[in-house]
N, C-alpha and C positions, 0 to 999 in steps of 0.2 A: 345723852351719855349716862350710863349705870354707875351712881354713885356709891351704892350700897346694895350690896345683893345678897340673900339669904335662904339657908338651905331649904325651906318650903316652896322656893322657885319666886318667892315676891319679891319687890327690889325698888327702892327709890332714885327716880334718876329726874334731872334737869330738862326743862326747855329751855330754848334759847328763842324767841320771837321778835326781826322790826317788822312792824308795821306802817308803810310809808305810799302815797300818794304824788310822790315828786322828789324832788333830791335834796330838799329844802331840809334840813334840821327840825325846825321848827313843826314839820309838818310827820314826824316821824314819832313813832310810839315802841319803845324798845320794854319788851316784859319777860322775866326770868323768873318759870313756875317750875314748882316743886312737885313731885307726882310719887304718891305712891299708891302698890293695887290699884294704877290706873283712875286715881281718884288725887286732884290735885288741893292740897292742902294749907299751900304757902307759895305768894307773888306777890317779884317786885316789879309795880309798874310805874313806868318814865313819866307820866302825866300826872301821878299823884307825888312820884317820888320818895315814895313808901313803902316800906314790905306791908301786904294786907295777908292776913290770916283766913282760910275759910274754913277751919274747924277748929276743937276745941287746944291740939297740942297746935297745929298752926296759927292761932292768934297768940298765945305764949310765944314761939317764937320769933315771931314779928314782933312782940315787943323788944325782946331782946336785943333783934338784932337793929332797931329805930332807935334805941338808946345807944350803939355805939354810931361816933358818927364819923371814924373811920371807913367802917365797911360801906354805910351810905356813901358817902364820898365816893369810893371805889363804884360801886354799883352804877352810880350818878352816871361817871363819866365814861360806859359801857355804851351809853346810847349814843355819844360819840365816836366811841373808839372801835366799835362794831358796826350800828348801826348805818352812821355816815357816809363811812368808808365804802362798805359794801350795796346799800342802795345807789353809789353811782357806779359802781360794777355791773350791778343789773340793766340799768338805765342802757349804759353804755353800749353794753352786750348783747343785752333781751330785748327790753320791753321798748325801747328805741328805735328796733329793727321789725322791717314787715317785709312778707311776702306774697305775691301775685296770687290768686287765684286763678285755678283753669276750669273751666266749665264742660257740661256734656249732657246734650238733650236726647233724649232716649222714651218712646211712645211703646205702651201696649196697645193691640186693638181690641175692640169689646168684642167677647165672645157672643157666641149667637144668643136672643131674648135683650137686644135690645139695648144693655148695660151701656152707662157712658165710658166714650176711651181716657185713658190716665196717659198722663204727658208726667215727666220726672225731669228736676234740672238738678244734676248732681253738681257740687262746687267739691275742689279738690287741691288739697295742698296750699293753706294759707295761714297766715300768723300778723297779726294776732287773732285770739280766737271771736272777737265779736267782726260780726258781719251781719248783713241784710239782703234777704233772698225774696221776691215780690215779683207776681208774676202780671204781664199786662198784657191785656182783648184790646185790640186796634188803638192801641196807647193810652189806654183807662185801665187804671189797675184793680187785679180780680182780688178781691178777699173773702168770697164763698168758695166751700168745695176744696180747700186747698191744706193740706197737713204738710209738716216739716217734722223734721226731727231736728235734735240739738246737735250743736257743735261735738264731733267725734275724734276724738285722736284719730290722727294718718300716721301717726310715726315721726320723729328727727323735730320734734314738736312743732308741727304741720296740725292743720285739723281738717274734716271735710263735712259735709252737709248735703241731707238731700231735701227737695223740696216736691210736692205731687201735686198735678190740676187733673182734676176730674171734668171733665168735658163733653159736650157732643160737639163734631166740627160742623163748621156754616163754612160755605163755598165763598172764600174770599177774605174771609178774616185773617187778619194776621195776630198769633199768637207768639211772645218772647219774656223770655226771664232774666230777670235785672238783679245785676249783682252790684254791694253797696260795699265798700270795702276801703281799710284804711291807706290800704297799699296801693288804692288806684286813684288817677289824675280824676276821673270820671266813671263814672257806673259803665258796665261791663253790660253789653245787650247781646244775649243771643235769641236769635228768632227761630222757630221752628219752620222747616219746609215740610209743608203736607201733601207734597207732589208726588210721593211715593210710599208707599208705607214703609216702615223700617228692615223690615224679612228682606221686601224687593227689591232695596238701595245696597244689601248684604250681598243678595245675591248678584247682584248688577255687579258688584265690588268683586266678587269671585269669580264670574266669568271675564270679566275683564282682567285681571290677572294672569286667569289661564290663559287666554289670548297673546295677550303680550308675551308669556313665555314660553308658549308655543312657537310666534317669532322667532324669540330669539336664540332658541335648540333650533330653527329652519335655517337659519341664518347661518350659525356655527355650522352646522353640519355641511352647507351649500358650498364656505369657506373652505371648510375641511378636503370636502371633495374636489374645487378646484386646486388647492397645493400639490394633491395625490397627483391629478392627471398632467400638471405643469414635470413634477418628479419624472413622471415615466418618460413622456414626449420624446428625450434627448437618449434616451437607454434604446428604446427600439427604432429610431432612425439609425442609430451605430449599426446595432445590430443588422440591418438590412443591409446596409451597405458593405459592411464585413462578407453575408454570403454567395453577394455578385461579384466581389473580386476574387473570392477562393473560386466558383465557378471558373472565371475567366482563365 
C-alpha cells in the first residue's frame, strides 16, 4: 500500500509478509518493511521482534520507534492477528488441496540420417506444483538422454510439465513414464505402444470415424426411405380402387 507519494513519481509504501511452514505460530515469521524508490530502508521482524534499520535515516528510526513500546506491543501482536489467522486460510484452502495429474505420451520419428526417435510424456493439470517425472527401459529407470523442463503454469493454478527420451527402439522393450505426485495413492505408469507409429494410429483414428459415420448417414437415410415408402403404400391402393369402380 502507498503510504506517501510524491510528485517526482517516487513513493514509500509498506510490505506486509507471513512466512510459515505449517499452521503452527510458533513456526511463522511475520515482517513489516518499509520501501522507498524500491529500496527497503526499515523492518520489523517477528523473530527478532525489533524494528532493524538498513540505512542511515532507517536505523534513526528504528530507534525511535524500539523505544516506544506501545507500538512494539501493537506490531508484536500482528503476527497473531494476521499472521495466524490467515496461514490457516491458506492451509485450508490451498496448500491442503491437490489435484490429479493426467498424462499424454506423444513420439516423433527420426528423420532420415539415422537421428534417435524422441518420446515426450507431457503431465497436465496438477497441484501442487512439485512432482516427479522419470522415465523407465523394461522397469530400470533411464537418466541419460533425457531433458524436462520446469513446472509451468496451466491456468486456475494448475501446472503442467513435459518430460523428453531420446531413444533408438529395440524390438521388445518396453518403454513408460512414471508420474510421482502428491495427489496420487501410487505413481501414475503409462507405457508407450510402439505397434504403430503416431501419424498411423491418427490416421487409423480418422478413418475409422469416417467409417462409423458413414454408417450412420446409411442407416438414417435407409430409415428415411423406408417411412417414405410405408406413407405412400395406403395413397395408391385407394387410388386404384377408386378408378375400377368409376369404371364399373
Amino acid at each position: 500500500m502507498c503510504m506517501f507519494c510524491f510528485p517526482d513519481g517516487s513513493e514509500v509504501h509498506s510490505v506486509l509478509r507471513c512466512l510459515f511452514n505449517s499452521t503452527e505460530l510458533k513456526d511463522t515469521q511475520y515482517i513489516y518493511s518499509y520501501i522507498y524508490k524500491k529500496v527497503e530502508f526499515l523492518r520489523f521482524d517477528s523473530n527478532i521482534g525489533l524494528y532493524v534499520g538498513y540505512t542511515s535515516f532507517g536505523m534513526r528510526q528504528a530507534n525511535i520507534l524500539n523505544s516506544n513500546p506501545v507500538v512494539l506491543s501493537s506490531r508484536r501482536a500482528q503476527k497473531d492477528v494476521f499472521c495466524h489467522h490467515n496461514s490457516g486460510v491458506w492451509y485450508r484452502n490451498v496448500l491442503n488441496r491437490s489435484v490429479a495429474p493426467s498424462v499424454a505420451l506423444t513420439s516423433v520419428a527420426p528423420p532420415a540420417g539415422g537421428h534417435p526417435s524422441m518420446l515426450t510424456c507431457s503431465v497436465y493439470g496438477f497441484f501442487p506444483k512439485q512432482i516427479r517425472v522419470t522415465w523407465r527401459r523394461d522397469g530400470q529407470e533411464v537418466t541419460s538422454d533425457v531433458t524436462s523442463t520446469d513446472a509451468l503454469p496451466d491456468g486456475g493454478w494448475l501446472y503442467q510439465i513435459h518430460s523428453s527420451l531420446e531413444f533408438k527402439s529395440r524390438s521388445g522393450e518396453q518403454i513408460s513414464c512414471r508420474v510421482e505426485h502428491v495427489s496420487l495413492k501410487e505413481p501414475l505408469i503409462t507405457d508407450w505402444d510402439p505397434s504403430m507409429p503416431e501419424s498411423e494410429r491418427n490416421k487409423l483414428a480418422i478413418g475409422a470415424s469416417g467409417l462409423i459415420l458413414g454408417l450412420i448417414l446409411s442407416l438414417a437415410g435407409f430409415i428415411y426411405y423406408k417411412r417414405k415408402v410405408k406413407d405412400l403404400v395406403p395413397v395408391l391402393t385407394f387410388e386404384c380402387r377408386s378408378r375400377f369402380r368409376i369404371r364399373t
